[in-house]
C-alpha positions as CSV (number, residue, x, y, z in Angstrom):
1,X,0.0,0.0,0.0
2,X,1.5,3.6,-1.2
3,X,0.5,6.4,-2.9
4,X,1.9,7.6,-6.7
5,X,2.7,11.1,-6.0
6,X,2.4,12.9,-9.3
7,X,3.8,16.8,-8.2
8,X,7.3,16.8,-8.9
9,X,10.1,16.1,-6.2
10,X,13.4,17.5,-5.3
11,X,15.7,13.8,-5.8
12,X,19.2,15.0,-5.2
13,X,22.3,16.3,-6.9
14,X,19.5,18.5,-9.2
15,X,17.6,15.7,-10.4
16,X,13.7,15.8,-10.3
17,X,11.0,13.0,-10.8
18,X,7.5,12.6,-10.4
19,X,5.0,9.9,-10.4
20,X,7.1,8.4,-7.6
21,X,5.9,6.2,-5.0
22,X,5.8,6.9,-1.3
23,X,4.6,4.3,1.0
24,X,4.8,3.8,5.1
25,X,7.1,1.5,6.4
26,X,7.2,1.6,9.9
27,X,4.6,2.8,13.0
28,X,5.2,3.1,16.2
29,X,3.3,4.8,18.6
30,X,4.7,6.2,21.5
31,X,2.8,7.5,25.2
32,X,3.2,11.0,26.1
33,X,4.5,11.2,29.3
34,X,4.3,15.3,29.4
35,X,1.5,16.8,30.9
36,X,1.5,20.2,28.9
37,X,0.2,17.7,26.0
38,X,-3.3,17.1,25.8
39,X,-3.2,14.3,23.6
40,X,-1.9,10.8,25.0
41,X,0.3,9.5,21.8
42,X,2.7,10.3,19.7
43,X,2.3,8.4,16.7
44,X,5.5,8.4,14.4
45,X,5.0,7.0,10.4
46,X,8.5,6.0,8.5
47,X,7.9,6.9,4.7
48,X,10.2,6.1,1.8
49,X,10.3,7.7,-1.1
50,X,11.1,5.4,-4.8
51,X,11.5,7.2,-7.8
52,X,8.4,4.6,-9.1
53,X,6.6,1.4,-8.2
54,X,8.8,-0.9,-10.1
55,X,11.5,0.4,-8.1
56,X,9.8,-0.6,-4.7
57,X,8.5,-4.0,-6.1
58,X,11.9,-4.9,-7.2
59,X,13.0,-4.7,-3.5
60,X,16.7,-3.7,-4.2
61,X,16.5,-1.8,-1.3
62,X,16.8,1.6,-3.3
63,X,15.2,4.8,-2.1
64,X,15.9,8.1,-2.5
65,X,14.6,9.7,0.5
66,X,12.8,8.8,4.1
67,X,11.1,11.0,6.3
68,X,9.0,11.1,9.0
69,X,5.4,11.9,10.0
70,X,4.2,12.8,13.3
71,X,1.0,12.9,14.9
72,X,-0.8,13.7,18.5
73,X,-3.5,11.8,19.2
74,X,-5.8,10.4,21.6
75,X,-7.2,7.6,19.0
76,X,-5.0,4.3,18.3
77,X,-7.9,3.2,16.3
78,X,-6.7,2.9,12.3
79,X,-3.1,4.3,12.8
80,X,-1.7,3.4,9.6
81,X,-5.1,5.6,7.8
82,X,-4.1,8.4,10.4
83,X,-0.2,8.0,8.6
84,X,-1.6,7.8,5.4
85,X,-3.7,10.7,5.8
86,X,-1.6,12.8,6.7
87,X,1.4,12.1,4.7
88,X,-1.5,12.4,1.5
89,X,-1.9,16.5,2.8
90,X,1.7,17.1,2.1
91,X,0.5,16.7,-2.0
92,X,-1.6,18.6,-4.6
93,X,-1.7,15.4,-6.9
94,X,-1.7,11.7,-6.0
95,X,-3.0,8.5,-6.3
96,X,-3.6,5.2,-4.0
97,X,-1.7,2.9,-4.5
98,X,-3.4,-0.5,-2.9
């Protein structure tokens, strides 16, 4: 599950692509121990960035960037849609990739 993000992205060294495909690789959802926030978790989404879908289906382990996604939040209910969501906002154009 990804998404195809068709605006075009920043690679490196000059380069630029679009089309690419984005997709979550790793959750984990962390208790807030502070008090000054009023929402219990932390939730924390890895996404990697392939310049298409072949590239992530052929599993060479080749990606050109990875960020991360963070989110307060009192509901653990559907964490990777609450990922998704908001890594989704950071585009104008994409598509689902199921």
């Amino acid at each position: 599950m990804g998404i195809i993000v068709a605006d075009t992205l920043d690679v490196q060294y000059g380069f630029t692509t679009s089309n690419c495909y984005v997709n979550v690789v790793k959750v984990e959802i962390m208790k807030q121990l502070h008090t000054s926030i009023p929402e219990k978790y932390t939730i924390l989404g890895s996404c990697r960035y392939f310049v298409n879908e072949e590239q992530r289906l052929s599993n060479d382990g080749t990606y050109f960037r990875e960020t991360q996604i963070g989110i307060h939040t009192n509901d653990l209910d559907n964490v990777y849609e609450q990922v998704y969501t908001k890594l989704k906002s950071q585009f104008e154009n994409y598509t689902d990739c199921i």
